[in-house]
N, CA, C and O atoms as CSV, one atom per row, in Angstrom:
chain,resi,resn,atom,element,x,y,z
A,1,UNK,N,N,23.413,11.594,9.460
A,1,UNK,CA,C,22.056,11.623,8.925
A,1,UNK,C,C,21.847,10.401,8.040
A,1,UNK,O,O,22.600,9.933,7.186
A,2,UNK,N,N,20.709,10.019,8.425
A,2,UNK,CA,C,20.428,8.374,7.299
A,2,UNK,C,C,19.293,9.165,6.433
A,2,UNK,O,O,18.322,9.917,6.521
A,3,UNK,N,N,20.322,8.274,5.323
A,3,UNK,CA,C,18.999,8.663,3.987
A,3,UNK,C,C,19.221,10.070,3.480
A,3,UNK,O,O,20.333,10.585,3.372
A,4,UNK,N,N,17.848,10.761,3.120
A,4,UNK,CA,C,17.985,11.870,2.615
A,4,UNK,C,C,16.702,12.415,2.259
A,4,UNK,O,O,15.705,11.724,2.054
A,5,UNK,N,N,16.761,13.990,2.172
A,5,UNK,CA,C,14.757,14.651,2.042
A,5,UNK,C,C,14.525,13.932,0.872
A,5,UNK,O,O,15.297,13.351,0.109
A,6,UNK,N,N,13.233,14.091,0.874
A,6,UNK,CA,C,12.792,13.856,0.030
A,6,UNK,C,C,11.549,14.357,0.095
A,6,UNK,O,O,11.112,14.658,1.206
A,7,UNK,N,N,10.551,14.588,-1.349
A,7,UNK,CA,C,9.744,15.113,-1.329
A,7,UNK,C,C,8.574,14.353,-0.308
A,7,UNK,O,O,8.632,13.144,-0.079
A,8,UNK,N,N,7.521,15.235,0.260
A,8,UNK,CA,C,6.798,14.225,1.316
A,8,UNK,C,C,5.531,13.455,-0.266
A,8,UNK,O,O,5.098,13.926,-1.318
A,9,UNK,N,N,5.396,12.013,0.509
A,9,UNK,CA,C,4.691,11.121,-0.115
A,9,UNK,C,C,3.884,10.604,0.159
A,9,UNK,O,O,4.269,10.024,1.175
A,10,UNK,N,N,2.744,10.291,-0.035
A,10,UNK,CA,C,1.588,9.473,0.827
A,10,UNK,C,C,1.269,8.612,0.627
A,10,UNK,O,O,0.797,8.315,-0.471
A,11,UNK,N,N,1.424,7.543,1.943
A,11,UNK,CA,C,1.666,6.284,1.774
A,11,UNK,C,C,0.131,5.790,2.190
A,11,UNK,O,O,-0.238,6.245,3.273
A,12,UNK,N,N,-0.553,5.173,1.696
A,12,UNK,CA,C,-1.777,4.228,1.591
A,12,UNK,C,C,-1.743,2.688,2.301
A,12,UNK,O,O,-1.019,1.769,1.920
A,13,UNK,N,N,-2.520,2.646,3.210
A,13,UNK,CA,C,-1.933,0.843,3.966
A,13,UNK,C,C,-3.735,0.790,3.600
A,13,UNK,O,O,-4.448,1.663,4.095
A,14,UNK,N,N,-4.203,-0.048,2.915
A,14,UNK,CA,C,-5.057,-0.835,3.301
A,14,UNK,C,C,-5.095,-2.401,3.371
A,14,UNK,O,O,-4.780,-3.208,2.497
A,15,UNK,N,N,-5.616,-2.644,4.781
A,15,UNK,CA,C,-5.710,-4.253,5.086
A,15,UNK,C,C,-7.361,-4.690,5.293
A,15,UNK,O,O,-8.370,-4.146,5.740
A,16,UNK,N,N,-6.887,-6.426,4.496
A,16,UNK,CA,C,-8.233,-6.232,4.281
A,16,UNK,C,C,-8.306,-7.977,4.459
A,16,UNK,O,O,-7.608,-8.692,3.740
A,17,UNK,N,N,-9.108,-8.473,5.359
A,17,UNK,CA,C,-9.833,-9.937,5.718
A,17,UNK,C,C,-10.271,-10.243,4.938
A,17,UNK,O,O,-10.507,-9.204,4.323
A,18,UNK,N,N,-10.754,-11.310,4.194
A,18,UNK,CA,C,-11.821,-11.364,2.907
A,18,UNK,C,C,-12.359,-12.716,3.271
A,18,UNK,O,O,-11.899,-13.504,4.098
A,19,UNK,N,N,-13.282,-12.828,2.604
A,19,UNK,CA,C,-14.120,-14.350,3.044
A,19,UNK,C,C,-13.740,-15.411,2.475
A,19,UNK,O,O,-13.637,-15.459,1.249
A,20,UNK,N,N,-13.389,-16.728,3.477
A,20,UNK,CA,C,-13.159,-17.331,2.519
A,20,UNK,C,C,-13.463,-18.062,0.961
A,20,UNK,O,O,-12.713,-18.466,0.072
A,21,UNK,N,N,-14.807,-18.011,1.106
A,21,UNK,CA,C,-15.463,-18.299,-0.271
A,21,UNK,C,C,-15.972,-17.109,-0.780
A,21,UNK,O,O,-17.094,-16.996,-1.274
A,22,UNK,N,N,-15.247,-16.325,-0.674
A,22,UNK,CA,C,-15.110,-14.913,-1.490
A,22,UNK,C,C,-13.501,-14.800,-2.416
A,22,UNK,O,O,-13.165,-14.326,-3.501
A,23,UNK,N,N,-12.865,-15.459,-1.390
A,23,UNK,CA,C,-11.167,-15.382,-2.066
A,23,UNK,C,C,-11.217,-14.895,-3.608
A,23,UNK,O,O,-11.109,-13.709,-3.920
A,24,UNK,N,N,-11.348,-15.681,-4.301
A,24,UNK,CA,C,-11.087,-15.860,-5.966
A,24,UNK,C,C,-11.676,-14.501,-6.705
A,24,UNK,O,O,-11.292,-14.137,-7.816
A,25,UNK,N,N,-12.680,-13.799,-5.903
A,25,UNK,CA,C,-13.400,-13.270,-6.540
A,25,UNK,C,C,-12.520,-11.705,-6.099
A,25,UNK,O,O,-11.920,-10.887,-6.796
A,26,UNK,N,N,-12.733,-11.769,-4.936
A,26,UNK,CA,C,-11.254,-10.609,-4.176
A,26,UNK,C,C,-10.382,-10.316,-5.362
A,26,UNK,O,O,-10.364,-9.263,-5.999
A,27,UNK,N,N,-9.448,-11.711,-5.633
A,27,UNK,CA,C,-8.032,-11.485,-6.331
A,27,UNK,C,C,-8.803,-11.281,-7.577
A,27,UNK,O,O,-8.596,-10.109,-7.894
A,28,UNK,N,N,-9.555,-11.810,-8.404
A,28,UNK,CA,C,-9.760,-11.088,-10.130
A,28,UNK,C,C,-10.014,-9.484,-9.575
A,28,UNK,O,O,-9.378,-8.608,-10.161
A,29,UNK,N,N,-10.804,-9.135,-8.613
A,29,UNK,CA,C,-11.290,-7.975,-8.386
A,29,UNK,C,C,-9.931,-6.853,-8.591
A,29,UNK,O,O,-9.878,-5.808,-9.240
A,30,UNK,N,N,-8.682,-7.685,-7.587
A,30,UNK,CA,C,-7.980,-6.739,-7.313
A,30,UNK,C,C,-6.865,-6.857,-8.798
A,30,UNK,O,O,-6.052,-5.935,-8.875
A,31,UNK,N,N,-6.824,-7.691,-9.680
A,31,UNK,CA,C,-6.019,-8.396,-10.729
A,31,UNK,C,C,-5.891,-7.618,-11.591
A,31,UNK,O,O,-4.886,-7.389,-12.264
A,32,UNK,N,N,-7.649,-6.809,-11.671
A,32,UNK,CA,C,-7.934,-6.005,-12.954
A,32,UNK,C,C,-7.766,-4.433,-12.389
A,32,UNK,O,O,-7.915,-3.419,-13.071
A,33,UNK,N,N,-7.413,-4.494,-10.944
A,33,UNK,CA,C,-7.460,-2.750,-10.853
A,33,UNK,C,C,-5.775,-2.359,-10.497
A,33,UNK,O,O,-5.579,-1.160,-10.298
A,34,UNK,N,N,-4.709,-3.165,-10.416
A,34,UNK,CA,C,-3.275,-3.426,-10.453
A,34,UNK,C,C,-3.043,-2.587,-11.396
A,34,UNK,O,O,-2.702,-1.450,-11.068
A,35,UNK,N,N,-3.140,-2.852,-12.488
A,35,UNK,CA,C,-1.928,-2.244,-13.688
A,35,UNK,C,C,-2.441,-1.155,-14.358
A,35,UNK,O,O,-1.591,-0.600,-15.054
A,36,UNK,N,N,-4.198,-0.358,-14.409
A,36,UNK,CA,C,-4.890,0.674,-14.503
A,36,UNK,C,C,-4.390,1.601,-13.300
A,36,UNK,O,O,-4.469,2.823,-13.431
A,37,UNK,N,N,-3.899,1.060,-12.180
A,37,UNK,CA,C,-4.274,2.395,-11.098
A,37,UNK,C,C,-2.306,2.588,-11.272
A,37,UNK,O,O,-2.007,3.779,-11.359
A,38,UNK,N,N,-1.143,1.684,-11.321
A,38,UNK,CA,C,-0.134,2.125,-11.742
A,38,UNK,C,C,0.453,2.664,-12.477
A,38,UNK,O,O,1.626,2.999,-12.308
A,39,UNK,N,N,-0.597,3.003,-14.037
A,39,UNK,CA,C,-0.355,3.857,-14.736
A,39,UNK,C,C,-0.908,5.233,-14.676
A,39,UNK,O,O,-0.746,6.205,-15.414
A,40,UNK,N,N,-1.576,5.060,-13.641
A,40,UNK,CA,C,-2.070,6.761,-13.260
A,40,UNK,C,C,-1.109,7.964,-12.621
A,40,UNK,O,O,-0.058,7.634,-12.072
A,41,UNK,N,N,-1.458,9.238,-12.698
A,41,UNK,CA,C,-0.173,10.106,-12.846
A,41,UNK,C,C,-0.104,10.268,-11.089
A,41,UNK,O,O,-1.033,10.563,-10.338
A,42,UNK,N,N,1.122,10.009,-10.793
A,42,UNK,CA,C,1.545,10.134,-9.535
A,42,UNK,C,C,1.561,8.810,-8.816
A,42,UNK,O,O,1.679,8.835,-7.591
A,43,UNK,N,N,1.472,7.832,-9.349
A,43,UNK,CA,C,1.564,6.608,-8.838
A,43,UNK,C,C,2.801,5.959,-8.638
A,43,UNK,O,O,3.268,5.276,-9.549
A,44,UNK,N,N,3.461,6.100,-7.433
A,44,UNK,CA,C,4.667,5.411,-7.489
A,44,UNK,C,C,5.129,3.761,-7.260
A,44,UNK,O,O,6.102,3.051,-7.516
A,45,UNK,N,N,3.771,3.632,-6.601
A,45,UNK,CA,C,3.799,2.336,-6.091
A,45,UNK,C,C,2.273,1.316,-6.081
A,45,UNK,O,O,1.530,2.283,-6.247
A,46,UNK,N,N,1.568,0.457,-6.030
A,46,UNK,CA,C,0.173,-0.303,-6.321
A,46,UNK,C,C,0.659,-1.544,-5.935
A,46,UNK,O,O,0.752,-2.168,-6.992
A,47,UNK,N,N,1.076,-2.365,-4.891
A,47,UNK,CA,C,1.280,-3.993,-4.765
A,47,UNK,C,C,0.006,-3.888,-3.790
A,47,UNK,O,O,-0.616,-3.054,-3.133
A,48,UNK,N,N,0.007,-5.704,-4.212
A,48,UNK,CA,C,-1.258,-6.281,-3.253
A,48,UNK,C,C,0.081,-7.624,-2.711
A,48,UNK,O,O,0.937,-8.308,-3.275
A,49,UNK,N,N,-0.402,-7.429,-1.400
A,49,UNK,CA,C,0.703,-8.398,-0.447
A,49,UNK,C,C,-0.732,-9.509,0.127
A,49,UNK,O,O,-1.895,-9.128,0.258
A,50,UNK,N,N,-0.215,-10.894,0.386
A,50,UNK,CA,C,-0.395,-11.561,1.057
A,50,UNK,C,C,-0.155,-12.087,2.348
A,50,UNK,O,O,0.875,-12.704,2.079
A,51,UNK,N,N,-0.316,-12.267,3.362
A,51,UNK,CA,C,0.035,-12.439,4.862
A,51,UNK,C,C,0.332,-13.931,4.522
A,51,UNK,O,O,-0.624,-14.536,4.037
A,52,UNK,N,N,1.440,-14.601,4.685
A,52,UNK,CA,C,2.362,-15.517,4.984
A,52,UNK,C,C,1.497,-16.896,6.210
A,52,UNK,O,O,1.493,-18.127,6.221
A,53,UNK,N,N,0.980,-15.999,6.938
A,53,UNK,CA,C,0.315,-16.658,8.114
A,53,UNK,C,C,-1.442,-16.889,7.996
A,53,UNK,O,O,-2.121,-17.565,8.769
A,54,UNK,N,N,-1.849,-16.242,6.991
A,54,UNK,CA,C,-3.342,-16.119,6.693
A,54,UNK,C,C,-3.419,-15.977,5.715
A,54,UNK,O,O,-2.968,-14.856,5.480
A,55,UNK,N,N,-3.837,-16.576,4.588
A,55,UNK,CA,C,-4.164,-16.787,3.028
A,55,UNK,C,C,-5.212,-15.693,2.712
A,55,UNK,O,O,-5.333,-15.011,1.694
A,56,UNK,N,N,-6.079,-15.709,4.076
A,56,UNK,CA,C,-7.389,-14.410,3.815
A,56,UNK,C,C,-7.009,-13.162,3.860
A,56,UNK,O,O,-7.697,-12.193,3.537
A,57,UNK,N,N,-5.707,-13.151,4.335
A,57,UNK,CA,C,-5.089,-11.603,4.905
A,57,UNK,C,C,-4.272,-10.876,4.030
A,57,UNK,O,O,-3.119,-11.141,3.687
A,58,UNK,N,N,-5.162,-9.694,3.621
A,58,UNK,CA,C,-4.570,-8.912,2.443
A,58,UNK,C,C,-3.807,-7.563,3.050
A,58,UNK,O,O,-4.304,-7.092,4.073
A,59,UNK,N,N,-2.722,-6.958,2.533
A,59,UNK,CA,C,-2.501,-5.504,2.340
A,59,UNK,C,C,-2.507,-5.376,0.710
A,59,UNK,O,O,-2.450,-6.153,-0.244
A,60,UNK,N,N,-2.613,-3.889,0.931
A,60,UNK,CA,C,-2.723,-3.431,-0.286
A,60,UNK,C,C,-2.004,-1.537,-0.267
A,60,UNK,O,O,-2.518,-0.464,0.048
A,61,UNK,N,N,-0.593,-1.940,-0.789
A,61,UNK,CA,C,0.193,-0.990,-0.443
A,61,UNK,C,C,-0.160,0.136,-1.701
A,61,UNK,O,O,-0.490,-0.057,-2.872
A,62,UNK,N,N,0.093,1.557,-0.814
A,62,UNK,CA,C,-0.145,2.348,-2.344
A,62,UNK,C,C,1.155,3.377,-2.179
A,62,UNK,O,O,1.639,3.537,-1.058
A,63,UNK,N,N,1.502,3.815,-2.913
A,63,UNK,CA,C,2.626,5.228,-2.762
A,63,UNK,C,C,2.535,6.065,-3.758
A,63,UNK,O,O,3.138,5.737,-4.780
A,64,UNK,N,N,1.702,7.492,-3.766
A,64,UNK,CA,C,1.220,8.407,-4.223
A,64,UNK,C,C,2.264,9.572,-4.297
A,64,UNK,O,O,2.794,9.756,-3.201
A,65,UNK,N,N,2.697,10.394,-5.266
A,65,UNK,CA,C,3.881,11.162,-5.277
A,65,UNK,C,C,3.084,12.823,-4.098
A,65,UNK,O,O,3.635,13.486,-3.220
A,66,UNK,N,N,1.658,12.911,-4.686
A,66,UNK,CA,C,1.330,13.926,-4.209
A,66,UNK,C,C,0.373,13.593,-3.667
A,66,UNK,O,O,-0.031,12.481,-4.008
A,67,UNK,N,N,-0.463,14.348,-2.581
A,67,UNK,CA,C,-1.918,14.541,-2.031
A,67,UNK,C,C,-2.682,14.658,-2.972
A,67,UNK,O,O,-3.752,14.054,-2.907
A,68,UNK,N,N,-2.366,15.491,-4.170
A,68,UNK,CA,C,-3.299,15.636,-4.890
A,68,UNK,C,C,-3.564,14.289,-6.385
A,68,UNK,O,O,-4.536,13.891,-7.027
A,69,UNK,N,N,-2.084,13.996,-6.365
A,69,UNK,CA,C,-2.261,12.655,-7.206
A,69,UNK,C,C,-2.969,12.067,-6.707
A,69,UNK,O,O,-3.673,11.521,-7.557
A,70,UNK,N,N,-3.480,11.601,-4.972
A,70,UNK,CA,C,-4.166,10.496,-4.482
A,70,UNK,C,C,-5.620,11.153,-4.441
A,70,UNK,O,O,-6.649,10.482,-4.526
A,71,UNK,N,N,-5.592,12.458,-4.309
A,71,UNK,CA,C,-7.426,12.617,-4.443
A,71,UNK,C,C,-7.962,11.777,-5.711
A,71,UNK,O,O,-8.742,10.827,-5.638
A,72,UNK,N,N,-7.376,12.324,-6.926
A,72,UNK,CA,C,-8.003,12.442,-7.970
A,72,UNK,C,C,-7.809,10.707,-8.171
A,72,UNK,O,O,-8.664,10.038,-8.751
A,73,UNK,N,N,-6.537,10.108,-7.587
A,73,UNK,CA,C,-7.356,8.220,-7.657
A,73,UNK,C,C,-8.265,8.243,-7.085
A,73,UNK,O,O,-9.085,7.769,-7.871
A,74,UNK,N,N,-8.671,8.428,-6.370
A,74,UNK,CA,C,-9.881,8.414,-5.218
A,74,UNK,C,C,-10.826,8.470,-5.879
A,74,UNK,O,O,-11.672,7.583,-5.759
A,75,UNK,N,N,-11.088,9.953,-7.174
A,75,UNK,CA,C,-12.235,10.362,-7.506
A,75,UNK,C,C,-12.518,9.479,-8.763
A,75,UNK,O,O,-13.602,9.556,-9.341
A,76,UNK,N,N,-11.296,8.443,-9.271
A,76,UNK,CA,C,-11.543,7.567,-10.544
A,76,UNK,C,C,-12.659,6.370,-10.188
A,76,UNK,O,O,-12.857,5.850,-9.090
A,77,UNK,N,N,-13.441,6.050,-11.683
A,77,UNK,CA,C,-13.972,4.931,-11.637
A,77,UNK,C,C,-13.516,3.944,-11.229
A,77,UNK,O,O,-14.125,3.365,-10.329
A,78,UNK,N,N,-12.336,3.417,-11.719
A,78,UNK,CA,C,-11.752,2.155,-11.360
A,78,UNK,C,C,-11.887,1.822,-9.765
A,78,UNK,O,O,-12.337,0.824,-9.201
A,79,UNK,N,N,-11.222,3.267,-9.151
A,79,UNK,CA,C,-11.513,2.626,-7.716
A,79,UNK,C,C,-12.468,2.763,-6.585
A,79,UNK,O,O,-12.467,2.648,-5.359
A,80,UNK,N,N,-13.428,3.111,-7.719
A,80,UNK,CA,C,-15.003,2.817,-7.033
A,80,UNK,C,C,-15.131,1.429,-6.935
A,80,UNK,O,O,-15.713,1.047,-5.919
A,81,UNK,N,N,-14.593,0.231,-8.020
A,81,UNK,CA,C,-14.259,-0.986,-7.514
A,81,UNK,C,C,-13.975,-1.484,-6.203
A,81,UNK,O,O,-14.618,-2.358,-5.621
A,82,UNK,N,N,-12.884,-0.820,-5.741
A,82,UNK,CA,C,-12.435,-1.081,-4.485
A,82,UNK,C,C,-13.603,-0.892,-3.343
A,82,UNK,O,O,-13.415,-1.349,-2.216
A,83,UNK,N,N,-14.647,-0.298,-3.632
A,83,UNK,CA,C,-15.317,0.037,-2.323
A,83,UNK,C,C,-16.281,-1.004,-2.428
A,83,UNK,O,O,-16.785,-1.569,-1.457
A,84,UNK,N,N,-16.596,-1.318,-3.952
A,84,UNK,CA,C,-17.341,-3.024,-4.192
A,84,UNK,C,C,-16.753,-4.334,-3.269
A,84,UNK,O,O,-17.391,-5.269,-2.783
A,85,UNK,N,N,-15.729,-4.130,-3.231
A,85,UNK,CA,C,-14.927,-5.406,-2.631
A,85,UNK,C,C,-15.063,-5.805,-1.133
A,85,UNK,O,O,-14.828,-6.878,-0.577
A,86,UNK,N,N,-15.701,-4.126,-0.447
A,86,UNK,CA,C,-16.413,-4.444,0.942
A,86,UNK,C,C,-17.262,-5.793,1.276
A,86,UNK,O,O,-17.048,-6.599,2.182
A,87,UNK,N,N,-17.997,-5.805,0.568
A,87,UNK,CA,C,-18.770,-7.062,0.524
A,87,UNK,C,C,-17.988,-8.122,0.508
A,87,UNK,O,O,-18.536,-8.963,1.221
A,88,UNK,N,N,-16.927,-8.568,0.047
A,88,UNK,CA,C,-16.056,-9.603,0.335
A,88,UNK,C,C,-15.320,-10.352,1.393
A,88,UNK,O,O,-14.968,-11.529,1.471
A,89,UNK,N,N,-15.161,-9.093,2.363
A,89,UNK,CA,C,-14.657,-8.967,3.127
A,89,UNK,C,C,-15.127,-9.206,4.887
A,89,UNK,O,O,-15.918,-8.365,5.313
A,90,UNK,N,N,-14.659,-10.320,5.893
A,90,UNK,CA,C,-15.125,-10.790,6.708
A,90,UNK,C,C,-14.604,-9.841,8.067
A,90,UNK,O,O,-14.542,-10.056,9.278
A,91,UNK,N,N,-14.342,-8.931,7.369
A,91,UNK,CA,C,-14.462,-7.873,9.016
A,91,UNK,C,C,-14.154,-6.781,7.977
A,91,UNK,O,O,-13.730,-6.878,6.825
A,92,UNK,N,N,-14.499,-5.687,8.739
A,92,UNK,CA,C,-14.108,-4.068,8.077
A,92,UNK,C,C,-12.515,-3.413,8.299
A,92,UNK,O,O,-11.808,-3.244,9.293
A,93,UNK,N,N,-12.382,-3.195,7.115
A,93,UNK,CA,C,-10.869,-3.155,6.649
A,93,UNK,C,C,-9.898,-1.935,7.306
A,93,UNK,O,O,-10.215,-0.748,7.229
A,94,UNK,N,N,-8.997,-2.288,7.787
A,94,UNK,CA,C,-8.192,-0.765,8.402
A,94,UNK,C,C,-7.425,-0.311,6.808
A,94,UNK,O,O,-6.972,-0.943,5.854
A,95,UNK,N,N,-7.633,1.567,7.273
A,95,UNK,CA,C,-7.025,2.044,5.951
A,95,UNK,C,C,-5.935,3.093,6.692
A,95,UNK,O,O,-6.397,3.666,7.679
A,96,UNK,N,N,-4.874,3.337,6.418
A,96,UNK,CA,C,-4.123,4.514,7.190
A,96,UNK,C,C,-3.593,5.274,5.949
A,96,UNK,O,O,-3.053,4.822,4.939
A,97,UNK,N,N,-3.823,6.264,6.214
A,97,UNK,CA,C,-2.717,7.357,5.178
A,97,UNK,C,C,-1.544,8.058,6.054
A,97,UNK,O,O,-1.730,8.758,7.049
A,98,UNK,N,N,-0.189,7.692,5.422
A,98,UNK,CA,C,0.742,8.176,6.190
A,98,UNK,C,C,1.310,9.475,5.102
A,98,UNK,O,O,1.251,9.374,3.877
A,99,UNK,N,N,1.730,10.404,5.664
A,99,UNK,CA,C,2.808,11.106,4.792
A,99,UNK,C,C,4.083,10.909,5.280
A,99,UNK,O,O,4.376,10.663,6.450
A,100,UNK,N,N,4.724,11.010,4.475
A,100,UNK,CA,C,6.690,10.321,4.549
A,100,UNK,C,C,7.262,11.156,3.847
A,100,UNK,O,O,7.364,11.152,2.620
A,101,UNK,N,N,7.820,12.209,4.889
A,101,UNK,CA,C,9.100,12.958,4.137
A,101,UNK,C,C,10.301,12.950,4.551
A,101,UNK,O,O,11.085,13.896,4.621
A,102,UNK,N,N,10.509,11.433,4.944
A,102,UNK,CA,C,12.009,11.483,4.894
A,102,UNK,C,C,12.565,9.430,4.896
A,102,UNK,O,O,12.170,8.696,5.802
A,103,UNK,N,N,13.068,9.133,4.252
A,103,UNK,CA,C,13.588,7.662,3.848
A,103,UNK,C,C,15.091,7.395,4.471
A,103,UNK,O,O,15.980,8.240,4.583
A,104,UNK,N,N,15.133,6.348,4.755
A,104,UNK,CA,C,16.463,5.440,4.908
A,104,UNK,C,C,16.448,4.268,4.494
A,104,UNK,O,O,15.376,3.665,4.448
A,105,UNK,N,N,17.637,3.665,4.095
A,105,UNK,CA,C,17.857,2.349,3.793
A,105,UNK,C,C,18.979,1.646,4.885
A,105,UNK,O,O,18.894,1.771,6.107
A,106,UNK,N,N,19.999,0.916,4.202
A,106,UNK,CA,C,20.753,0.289,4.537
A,106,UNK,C,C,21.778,1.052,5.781
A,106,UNK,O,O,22.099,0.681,6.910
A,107,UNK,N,N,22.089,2.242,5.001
A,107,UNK,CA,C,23.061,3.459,5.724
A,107,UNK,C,C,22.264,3.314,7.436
A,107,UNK,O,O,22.922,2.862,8.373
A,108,UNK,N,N,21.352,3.597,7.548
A,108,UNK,CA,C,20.462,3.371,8.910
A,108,UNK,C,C,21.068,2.392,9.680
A,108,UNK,O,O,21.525,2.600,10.804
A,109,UNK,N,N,21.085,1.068,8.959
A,109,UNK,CA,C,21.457,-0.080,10.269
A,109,UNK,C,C,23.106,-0.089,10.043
A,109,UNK,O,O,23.688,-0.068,11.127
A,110,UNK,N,N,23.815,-0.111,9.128
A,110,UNK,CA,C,24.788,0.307,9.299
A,110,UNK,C,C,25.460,0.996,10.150
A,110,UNK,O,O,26.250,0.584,10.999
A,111,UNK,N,N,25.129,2.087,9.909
A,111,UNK,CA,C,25.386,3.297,11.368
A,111,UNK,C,C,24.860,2.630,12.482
A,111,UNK,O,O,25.666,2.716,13.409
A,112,UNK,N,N,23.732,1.924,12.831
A,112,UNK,CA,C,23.205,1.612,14.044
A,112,UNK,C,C,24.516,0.793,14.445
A,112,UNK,O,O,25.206,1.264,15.349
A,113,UNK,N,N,24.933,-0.479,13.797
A,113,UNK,CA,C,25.435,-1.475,14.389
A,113,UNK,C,C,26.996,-0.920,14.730
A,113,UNK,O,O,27.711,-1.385,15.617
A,114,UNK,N,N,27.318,0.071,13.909
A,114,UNK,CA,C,28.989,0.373,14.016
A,114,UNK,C,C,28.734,1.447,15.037
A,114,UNK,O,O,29.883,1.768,15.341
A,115,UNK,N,N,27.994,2.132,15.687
A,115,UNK,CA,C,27.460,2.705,16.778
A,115,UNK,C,C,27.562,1.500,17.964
A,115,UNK,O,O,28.426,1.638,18.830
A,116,UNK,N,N,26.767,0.444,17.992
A,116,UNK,CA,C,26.633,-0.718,19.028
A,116,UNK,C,C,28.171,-1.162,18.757
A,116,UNK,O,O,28.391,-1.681,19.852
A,117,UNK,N,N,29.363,-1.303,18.044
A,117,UNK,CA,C,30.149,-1.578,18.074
A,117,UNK,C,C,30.201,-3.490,17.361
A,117,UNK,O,O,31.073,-4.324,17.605
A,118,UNK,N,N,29.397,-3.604,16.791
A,118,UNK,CA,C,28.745,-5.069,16.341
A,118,UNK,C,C,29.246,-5.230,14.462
A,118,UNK,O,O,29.065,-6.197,13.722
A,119,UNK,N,N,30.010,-3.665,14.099
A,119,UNK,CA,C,30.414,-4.346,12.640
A,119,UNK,C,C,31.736,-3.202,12.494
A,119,UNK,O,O,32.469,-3.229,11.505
């Protein structure tokens, strides 16, 4: 078995295009709602990623301990912000909510490769 239970978690993907002469205004947007929405209760996780290959190309990872920790972000002011930021944005943004109740790390490829016979 790789990894181990864990409580289930809900994982937040939003990706998001933004214009280019919108950029600057995107990142203060997202600058000031970073370190308010990580101190909220059930927040395990809040990064904003950049795409390597597209400067315009945002994710915006979230990891919520409970369903119900993520309603009640939902229902905060702050991230009524986030739905402001539509306007920024040069196509309409994919959002997925995953739940994850179960993790692996390293142990995973480990086992994979001494399985393939490769370590």
């Amino acid at each position: 078995m790789y990894g181990g239970r864990v409580e289930p978690k809900i994982l937040a993907t939003l990706r998001m295009i933004v214009r280019p002469e919108r950029r600057s205004d995107f990142l203060e947007t997202m600058r000031s709602m970073l370190e308010p929405t990580r101190v909220e209760r059930g927040c395990l996780s809040y990064r904003l990623y950049q795409d390597v290959e597209d400067k315009n190309a945002f994710v915006l990872l979230e990891t919520w301990a409970t369903q119900e920790n993520l309603e009640s972000h939902i229902r905060k002011e702050n991230q009524q912000r986030l739905l402001l930021l539509m306007d920024l944005l040069s196509e309409q943004p994919e959002l997925r909510f995953n739940t994850v109740s179960h993790t692996a790390g390293m142990d995973l490829i480990e086992n994979v490769l001494m399985t393939d016979g490769l370590r």
